[in-house]
C-alpha positions as CSV (number, residue, x, y, z in Angstrom):
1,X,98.9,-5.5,-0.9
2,X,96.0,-6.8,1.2
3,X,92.9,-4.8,0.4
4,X,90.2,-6.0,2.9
5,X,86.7,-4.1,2.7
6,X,85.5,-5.0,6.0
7,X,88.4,-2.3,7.0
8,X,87.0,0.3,4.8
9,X,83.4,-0.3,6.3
10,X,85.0,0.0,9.7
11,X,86.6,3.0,8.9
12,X,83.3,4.3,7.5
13,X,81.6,3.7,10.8
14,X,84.2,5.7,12.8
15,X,83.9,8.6,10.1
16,X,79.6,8.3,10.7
17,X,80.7,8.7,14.6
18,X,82.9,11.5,14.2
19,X,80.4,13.7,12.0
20,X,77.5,12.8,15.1
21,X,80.6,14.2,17.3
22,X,81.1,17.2,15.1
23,X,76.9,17.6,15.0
24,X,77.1,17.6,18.8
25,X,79.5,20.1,18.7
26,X,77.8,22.4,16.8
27,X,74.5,21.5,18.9
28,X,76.3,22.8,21.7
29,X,78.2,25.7,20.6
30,X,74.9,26.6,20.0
31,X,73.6,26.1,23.0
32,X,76.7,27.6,25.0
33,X,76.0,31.1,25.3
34,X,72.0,32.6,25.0
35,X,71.9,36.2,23.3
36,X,71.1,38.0,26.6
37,X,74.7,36.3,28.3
38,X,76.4,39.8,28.2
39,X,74.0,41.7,30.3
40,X,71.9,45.1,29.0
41,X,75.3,47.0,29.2
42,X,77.9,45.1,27.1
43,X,75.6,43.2,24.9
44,X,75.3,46.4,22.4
45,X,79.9,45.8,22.4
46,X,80.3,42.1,22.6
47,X,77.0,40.3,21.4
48,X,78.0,41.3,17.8
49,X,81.2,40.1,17.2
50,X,79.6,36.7,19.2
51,X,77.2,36.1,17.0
52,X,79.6,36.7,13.7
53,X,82.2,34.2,15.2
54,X,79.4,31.7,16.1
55,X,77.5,31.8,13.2
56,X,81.1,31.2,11.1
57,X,81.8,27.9,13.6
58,X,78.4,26.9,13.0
59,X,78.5,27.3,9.4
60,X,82.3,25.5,9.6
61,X,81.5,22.7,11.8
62,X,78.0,21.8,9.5
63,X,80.4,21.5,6.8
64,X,82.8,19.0,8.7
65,X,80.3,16.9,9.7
66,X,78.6,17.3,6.0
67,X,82.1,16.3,5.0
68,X,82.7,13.2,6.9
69,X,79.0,11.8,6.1
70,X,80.1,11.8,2.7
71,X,83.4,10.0,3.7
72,X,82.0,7.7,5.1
73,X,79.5,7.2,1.9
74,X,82.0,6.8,-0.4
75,X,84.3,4.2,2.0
76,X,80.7,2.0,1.5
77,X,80.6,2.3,-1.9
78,X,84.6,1.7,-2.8
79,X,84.1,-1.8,-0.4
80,X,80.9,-2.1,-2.2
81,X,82.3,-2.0,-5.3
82,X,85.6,-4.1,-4.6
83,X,83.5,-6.6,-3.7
84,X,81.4,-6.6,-6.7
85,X,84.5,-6.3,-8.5
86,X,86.2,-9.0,-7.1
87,X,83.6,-11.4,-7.1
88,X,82.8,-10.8,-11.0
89,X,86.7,-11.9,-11.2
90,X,86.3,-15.0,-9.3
91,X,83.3,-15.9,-11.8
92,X,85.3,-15.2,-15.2
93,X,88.3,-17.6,-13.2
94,X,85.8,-20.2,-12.4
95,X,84.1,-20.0,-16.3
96,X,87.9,-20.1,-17.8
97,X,88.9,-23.5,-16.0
98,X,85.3,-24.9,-16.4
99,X,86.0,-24.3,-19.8
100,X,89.3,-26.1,-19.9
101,X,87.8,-29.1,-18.7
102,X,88.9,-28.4,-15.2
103,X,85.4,-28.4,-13.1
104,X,82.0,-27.6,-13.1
105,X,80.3,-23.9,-12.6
């Protein structure tokens, strides 16, 4: 199995993109549709249920986005670590054949 950390750091930059998507999104939804849209009549019947429903999609979509920030976090810090990892196994290798006579470190 191949494990290539330049893939998880790519993949962490299209999980940054889609949480700045999901933070547009919620931009706009907030945006969409000013207290007064319903008029002086039906705002008294519709504006409440609105502004439930909105603030629950707000308070969704600001998790999401929360949610994929931290995605992409941790995808840094497994390649991070891989690479830390792996390199720390290339040394021992390296100190084991110097060791046998096989090279210098």
């Amino acid at each position: 199995m191949l494990v290539d950390p330049l893939v998880w750091r790519s993949a962490g930059r299209v999980v940054e993109r889609a949480a700045e998507d999901v933070q547009t999104a919620r931009a706009a939804g907030g945006a969409a549709l000013p207290p007064d849209a319903f008029g002086l009549m039906c705002s008294p019947l519709l504006l409440p249920p609105y502004l439930v429903v909105a603030g629950l999609v707000d308070v969704v979509l600001g998790s999401v986005a929360e949610g994929l920030r931290k995605t992409a976090t941790n995808l840094d810090a497994a390649a991070a670590s891989f690479e830390e990892n792996e390199q720390q196994a290339a040394d021992a290798v390296a100190r084991a054949v110097c060791s046998l006579g096989g090279g210098v470190w």
